[in-house]
C-alpha positions, 0 to 999 in steps of 0.5 A: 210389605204390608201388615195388618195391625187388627188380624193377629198372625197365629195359627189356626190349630189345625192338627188332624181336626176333622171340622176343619177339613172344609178350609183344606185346599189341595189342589195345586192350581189353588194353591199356586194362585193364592200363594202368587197373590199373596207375592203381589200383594205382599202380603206379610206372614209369620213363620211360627214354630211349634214353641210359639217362637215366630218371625214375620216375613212376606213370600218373595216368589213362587218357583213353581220349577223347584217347587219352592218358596222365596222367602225375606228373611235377614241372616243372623236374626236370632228368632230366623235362627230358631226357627230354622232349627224347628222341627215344625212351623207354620206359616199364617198371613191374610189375603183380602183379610181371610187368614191363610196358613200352611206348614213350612217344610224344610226351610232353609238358606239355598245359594241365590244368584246374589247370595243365599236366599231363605227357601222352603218347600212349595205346600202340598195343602193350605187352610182358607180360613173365610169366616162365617157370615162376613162374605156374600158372594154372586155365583156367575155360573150355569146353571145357576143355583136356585131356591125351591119353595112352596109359597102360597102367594105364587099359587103352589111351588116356585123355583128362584135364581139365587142372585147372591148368598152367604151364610146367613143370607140369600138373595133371589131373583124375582122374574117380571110379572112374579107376583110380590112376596110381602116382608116377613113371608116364611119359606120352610124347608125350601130346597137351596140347589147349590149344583146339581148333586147339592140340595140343601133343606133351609129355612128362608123369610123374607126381608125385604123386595126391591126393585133392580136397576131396570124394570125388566129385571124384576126384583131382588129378594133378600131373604134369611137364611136357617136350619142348617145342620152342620153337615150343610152349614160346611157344604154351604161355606164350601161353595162360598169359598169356592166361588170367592175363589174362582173370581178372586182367580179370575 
């Protein structure tokens, strides 16, 4: 099992806060892949209960036909114990450093085919906690989202293939024969479309134009990312999280 020593195993507060229902996932098949890489990894977590008492353990499987987790646990451990007696817990670990948490139902010592095994419900939910700016992520999907702009350099509108982005971030594909934007050209209120019912107003500026691999790819331009309101800053961290996922699944 593995554990790291920098990312401190305590729970997020949750609770019914309505901010953090971007970092919610519901859907089973997310789940299930997450949690199933989290076992192959293992991946240490902490079973914290609500007086802050907690115990590290690591998910041993998921069975997906009882709809339970396996966990490590060690008979007679006094905190085990504890916990096993707590009305509520959560559990909190990483994978590939973003904290995942979820709560901890029913957790209790079930008969296994070499004695009894520490078990809990398989969660309807989990919180992805991705920090913010940390991640770029290259959307591989069609269509692919694009920039709209009104850049006087092109001679009127624009539209451009976003290559990658993050939170702070994005790079646009700038096809051969486009002409140069030069560093430090400001994109006001261009039109970021994330799908085709997602458009986001930004506020982009250019930092720097560099050629790609082979010249007839054109070039990649990085641009800064700003004017989000809140509403799209969580729309935005959504779809990073969303695609991170699909190629961590994939």
């Amino acid at each position: 099992m593995r554990e790291h020593p920098l990312l401190p195993l305590t729970p997020e507060p949750a609770g019914d806060d309505a901010s953090l229902e971007d970092f919610r996932i519901s859907q089973p098949l997310e789940i299930l892949t997450l949690l199933g890489r989290m076992v192959e990894q293992a991946e240490i977590v902490a079973l914290v209960a609500a007086d802050g008492v907690s115990c590290l353990s690591a998910i041993a499987g998921v069975d997906r036909g009882r709809r339970l987790l396996w966990l490590f646990g060690t008979p007679g451990d006094a905190r085990l114990e504890h916990l096993l007696a707590s009305p509520w817990m959560v559990a909190v670990g990483y994978l590939d450093h973003v904290k995942i948490q979820f709560r901890v139902q029913n957790l209790q010592w079930l008969p296994g085919d070499a004695g009894s095994r520490l078990a809990c419900l398989l969660p309807l939910e989990l919180y992805r906690f991705q920090r913010r700016s940390y991640f770029r992520v290259r959307p591989v999907m069609r269509p692919a989202p694009v920039v709209r702009a009104h850049a006087p350099e092109a001679g009127g509108p624009v539209e451009l293939e976003v290559i990658d982005i993050s939170m702070t971030g994005v790079g646009l594909l700038l096809p051969p024969g486009s002409p140069p934007f030069p560093v430090g050209t400001p994109l006001p209120r261009a039109t970021l479309a994330l799908g085709p019912a997602t458009r986001l107003a930004v506020d982009l500026k250019v930092m720097h134009v560099t050629p790609r691999r082979a010249p007839e790819q054109g070039h990649h331009m990085g641009c800064t990312l700003d004017g989000l309101d809140e509403d799209g800053l969580q729309v935005l961290q959504h779809f990073i999280s969303q695609v991170q996922l699909r190629q961590g699944a994939s």
